[in-house]
C-alpha positions as CSV (number, residue, x, y, z in Angstrom):
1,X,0.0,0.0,0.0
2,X,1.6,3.1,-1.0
3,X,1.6,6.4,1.0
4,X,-1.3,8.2,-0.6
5,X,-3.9,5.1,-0.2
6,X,-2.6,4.8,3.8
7,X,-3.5,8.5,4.3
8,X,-7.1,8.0,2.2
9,X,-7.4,4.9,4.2
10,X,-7.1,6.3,7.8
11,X,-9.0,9.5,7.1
12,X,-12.1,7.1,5.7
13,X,-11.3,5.5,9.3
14,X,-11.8,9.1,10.7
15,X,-14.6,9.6,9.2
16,X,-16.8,6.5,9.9
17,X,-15.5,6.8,14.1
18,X,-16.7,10.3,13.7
19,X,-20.1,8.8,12.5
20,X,-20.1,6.4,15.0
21,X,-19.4,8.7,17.7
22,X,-22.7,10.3,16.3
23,X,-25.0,7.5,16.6
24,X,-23.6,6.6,20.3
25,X,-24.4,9.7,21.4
26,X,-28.1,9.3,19.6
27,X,-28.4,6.1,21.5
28,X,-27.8,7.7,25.0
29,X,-30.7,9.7,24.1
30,X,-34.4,8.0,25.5
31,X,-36.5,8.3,22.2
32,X,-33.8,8.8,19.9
33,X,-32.5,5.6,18.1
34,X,-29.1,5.2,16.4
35,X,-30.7,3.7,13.3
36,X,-31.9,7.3,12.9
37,X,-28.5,8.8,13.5
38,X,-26.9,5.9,11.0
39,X,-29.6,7.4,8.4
40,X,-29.1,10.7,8.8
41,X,-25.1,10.5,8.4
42,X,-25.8,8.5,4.8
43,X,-23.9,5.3,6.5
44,X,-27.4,2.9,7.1
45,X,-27.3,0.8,4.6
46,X,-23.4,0.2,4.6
47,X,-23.7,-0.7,8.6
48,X,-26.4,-3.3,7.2
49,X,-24.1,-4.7,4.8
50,X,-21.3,-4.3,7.2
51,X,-23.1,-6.6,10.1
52,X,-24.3,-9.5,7.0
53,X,-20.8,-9.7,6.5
54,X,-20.9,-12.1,9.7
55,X,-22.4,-15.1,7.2
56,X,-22.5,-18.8,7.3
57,X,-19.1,-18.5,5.4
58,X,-17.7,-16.8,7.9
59,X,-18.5,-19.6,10.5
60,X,-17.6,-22.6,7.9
61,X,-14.2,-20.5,8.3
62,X,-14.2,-20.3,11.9
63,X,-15.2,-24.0,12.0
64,X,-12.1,-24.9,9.1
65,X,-9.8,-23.0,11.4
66,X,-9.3,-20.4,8.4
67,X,-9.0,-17.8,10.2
68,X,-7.4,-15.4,7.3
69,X,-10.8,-16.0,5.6
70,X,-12.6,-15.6,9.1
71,X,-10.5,-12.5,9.6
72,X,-10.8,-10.6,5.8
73,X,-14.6,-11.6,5.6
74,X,-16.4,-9.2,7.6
75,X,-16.1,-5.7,7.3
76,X,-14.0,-4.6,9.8
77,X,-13.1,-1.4,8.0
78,X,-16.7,-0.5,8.3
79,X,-17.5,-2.0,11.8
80,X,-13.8,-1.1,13.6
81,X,-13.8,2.5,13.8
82,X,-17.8,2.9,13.7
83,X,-17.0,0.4,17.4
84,X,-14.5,3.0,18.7
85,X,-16.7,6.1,17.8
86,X,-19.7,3.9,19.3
87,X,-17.5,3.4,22.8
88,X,-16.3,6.9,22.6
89,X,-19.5,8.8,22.5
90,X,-20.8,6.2,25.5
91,X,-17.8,7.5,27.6
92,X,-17.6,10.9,26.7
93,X,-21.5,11.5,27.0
94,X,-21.7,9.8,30.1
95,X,-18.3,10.3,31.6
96,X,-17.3,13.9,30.7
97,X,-20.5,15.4,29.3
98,X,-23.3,13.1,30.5
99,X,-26.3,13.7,28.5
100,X,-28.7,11.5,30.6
101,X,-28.2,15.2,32.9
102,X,-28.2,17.4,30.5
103,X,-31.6,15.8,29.4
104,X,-32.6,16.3,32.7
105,X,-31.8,20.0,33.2
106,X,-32.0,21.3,29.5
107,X,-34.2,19.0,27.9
108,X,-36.2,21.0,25.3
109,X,-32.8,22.3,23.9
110,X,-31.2,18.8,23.6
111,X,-34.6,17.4,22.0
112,X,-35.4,20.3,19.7
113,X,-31.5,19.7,18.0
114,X,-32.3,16.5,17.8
115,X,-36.1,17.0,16.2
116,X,-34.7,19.3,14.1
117,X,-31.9,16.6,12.9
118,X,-35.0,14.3,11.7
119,X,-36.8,16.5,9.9
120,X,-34.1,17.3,7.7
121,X,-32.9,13.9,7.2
122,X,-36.9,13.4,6.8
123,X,-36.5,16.4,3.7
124,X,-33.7,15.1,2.5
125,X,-34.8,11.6,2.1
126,X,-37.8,12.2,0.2
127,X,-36.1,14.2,-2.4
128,X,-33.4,12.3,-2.7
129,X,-36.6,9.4,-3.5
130,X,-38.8,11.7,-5.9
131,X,-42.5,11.1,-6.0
132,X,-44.0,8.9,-8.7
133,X,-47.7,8.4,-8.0
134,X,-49.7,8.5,-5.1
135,X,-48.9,5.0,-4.0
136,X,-45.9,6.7,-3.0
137,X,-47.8,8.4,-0.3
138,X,-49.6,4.8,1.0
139,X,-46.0,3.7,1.8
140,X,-45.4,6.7,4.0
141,X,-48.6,6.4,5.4
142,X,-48.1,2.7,6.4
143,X,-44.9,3.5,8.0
144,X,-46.3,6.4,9.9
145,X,-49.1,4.5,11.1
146,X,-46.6,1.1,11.9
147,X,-44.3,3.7,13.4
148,X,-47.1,5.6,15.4
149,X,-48.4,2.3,16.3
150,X,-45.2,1.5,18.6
151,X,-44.0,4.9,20.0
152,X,-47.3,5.7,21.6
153,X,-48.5,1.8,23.1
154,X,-48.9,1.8,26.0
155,X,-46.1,-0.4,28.5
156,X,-47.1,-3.7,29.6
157,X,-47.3,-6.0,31.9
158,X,-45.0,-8.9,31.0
159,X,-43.1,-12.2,32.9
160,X,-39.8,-12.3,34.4
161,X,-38.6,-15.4,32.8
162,X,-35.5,-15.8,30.8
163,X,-37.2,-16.6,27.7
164,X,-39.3,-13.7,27.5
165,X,-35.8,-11.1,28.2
166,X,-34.1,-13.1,25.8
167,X,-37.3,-11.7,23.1
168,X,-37.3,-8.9,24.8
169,X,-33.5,-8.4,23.9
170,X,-34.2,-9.9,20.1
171,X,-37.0,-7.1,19.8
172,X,-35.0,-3.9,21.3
173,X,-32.2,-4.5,19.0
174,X,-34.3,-4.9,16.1
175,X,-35.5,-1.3,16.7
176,X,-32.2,0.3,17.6
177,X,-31.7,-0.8,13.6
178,X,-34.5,0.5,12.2
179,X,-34.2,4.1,12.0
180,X,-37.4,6.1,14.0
181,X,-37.8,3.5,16.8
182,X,-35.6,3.6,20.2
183,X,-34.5,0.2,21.8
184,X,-35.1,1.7,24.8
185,X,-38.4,2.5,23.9
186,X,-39.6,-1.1,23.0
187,X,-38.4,-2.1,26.0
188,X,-40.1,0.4,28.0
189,X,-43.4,-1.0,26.3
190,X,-42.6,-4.5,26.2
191,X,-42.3,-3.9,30.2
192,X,-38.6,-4.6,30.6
193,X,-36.8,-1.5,30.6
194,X,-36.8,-1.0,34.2
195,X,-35.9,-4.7,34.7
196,X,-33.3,-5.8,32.5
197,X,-31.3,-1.2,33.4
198,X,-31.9,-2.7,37.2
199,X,-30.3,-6.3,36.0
200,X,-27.0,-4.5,34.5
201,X,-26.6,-2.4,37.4
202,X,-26.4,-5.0,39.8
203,X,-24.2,-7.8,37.0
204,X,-27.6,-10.2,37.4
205,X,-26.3,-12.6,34.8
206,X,-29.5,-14.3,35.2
207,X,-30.8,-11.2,33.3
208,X,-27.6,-10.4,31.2
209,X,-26.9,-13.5,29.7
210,X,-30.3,-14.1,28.1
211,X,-30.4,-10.6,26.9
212,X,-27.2,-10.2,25.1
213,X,-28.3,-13.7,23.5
214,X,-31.4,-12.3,22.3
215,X,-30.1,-9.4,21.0
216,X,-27.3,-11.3,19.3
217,X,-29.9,-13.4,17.2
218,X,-32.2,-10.4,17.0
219,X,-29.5,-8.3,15.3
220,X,-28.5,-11.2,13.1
221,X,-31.7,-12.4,12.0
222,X,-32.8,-8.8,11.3
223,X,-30.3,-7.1,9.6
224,X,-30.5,-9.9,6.7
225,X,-34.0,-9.6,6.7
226,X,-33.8,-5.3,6.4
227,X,-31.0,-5.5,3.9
228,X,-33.3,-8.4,1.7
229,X,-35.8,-5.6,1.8
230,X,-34.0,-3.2,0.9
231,X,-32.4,-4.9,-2.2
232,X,-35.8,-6.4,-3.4
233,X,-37.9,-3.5,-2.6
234,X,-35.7,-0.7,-2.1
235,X,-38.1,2.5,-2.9
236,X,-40.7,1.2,-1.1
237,X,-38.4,0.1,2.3
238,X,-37.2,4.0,2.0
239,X,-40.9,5.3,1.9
240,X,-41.9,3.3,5.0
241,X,-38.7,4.3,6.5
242,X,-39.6,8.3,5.8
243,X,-42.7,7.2,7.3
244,X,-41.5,5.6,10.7
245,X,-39.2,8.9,11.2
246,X,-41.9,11.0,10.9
247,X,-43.6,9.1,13.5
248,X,-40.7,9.2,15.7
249,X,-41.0,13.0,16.1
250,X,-44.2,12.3,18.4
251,X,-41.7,10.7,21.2
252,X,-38.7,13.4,20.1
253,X,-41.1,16.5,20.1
254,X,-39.0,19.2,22.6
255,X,-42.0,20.0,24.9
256,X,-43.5,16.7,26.6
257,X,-44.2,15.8,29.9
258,X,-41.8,13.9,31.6
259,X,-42.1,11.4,34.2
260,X,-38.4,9.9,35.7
261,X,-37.9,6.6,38.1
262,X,-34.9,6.2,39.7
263,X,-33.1,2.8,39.0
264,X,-30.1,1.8,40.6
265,X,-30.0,5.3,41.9
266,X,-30.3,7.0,38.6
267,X,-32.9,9.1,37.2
268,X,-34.2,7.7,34.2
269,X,-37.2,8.4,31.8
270,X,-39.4,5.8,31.9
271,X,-42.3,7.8,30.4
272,X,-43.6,11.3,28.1
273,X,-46.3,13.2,26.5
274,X,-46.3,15.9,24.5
275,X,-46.9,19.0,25.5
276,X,-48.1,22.6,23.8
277,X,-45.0,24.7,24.1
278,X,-44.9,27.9,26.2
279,X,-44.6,31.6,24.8
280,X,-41.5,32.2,26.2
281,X,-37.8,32.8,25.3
282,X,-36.9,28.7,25.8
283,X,-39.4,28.1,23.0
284,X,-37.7,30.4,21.0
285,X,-33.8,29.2,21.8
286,X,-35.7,25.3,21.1
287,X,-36.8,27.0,17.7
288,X,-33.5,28.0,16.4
289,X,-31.6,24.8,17.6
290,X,-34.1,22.4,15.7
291,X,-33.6,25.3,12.7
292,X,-29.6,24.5,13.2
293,X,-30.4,21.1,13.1
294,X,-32.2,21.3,10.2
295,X,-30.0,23.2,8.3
296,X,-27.1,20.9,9.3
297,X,-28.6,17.9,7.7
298,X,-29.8,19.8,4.7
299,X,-26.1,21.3,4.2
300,X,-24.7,17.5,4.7
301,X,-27.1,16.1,2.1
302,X,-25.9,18.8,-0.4
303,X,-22.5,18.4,0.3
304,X,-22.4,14.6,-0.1
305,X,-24.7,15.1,-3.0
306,X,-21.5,17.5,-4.5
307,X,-19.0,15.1,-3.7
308,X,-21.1,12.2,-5.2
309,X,-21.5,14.2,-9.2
310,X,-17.7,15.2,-8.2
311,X,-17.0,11.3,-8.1
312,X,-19.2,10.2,-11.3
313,X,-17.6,13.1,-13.6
């Protein structure tokens, strides 16, 4: 590898762990889910690809002992750095800037950049799609309603057993894929978000183990299935997507009522409303940082749109 594809190599490297560091921090966010942050940075459907590369090739290698093919398979160029700007944004937004109190103390601000984010991405989306016909508009519609559907059930009563956290684990990381629907959020409704934050705080392995196993299959299972869809019936996949971030803006919308529980002596969300914002000067700060938001998505669509035609002439 000569010099000039080492540099291009470790700033693409730069790049993606600067992406990643992104949609961490969207994950510590209640509401917010790092499918939507993976879709808004133009990296979704590479992160899909990226976590298929984990095939039953791969694990004929493993089982061969051939590890250079079990090694060069996957995409590690992809998955790598996205990893480290994953575990960097969990640290620095927990450690050094912890969002989880920032949500706390400045929550319209941190939503309303963050509402603003997904309408843009929302914009930029549909015209990157076009419209065709008016089935166009069912598509969106389905996804909105799907998507409306599961931010606003209402949280259940569900067992204890490992089985049913091992589902619960297969579900939530379905949704922290799919862009518009927080893991968090699923497993506030499925009645296990309390359970399985109390279970990590005090290392129940009784609780861990089945989780991680279900979110393991979950996120296998699912991502082939997604990135099927999305090769089979891309333009419509993309118009249900639109659709479930619109529907995400109900749990994302800056003003809601907010109720916290505190598990393992943390504060946490565990439940909001919206809300009809006040006339006052907050409202208007929450305006211009979803306006910011918007207009940072919008400027990084046209910007990778430039850099695309730059490429193809």
């Amino acid at each position: 590898m000569n010099p000039g594809d080492k540099k291009s190599s470790l700033r693409n490297a730069v790049i993606i762990a600067s992406k990643g560091f992104c949609i961490g921090a969207a994950d510590i966010v209640p509401g917010v889910s790092g499918g939507t942050m993976a879709f808004i940075l133009g990296i979704y459907t590479r992160l899909i690809d990226a976590l298929n590369s984990f095939d039953t090739t791969w694990v004929c290698a493993l089982l061969k002992l051939d590890f250079r093919s079990a090694v060069t398979r996957p995409h590690f160029q992809i998955l790598l750095p996205l990893g480290a700007g994953l575990l960097g944004a969990v640290i620095f937004f927990t450690q050094i800037i912890p969002i989880p109190s920032l949500l706390r103390t400045y929550p319209e601000y941190v939503y309303s950049l963050f509402f603003g984010l997904i309408i843009g991405s929302i914009f930029i989306l549909l015209i990157d799609i076009g419209w065709k016909s008016l089935s166009d508009w069912l598509y969106v519609l389905v996804g909105t309603a799907l998507g409306g559907f599961l931010v606003t059930a209402v949280p259940a009563q569900t067992p204890d057993e490992w089985w049913f956290v091992m589902v619960s684990g297969a579900i939530a990381i379905c949704a922290m894929v799919l862009p518009g629907i927080s893991g968090s959020f699923i497993l506030l409704i499925l009645g296990k978000y309390v359970y399985v934050l109390e279970g990590v705080g005090s290392l129940n392995l009784g609780i861990i183990v089945p989780f991680i196993f279900g979110a393991g299959v979950g996120l296998i299972a699912f991502t082939r299935l997604l990135s099927w869809l999305l090769r089979r019936y891309e333009r419509p996949m993309l118009l249900i997507i639109a659709g479930f971030l619109v529907a995400s803006l109900w749990v994302i919308w800056p003003f809601q009522q907010r109720h916290y529980a505190s598990i393992g002596g943390t504060q946490r969300l565990v439940e909001s409303s919206p809300v009809a914002p006040p006339w006052n000067t907050i409202t208007i700060e929450a305006s211009l940082l979803a306006l910011i938001g918007i207009t940072i998505v919008l400027l990084a669509g046209k910007l990778a749109k430039t850099k695309t035609d730059t490429q193809e002439h």
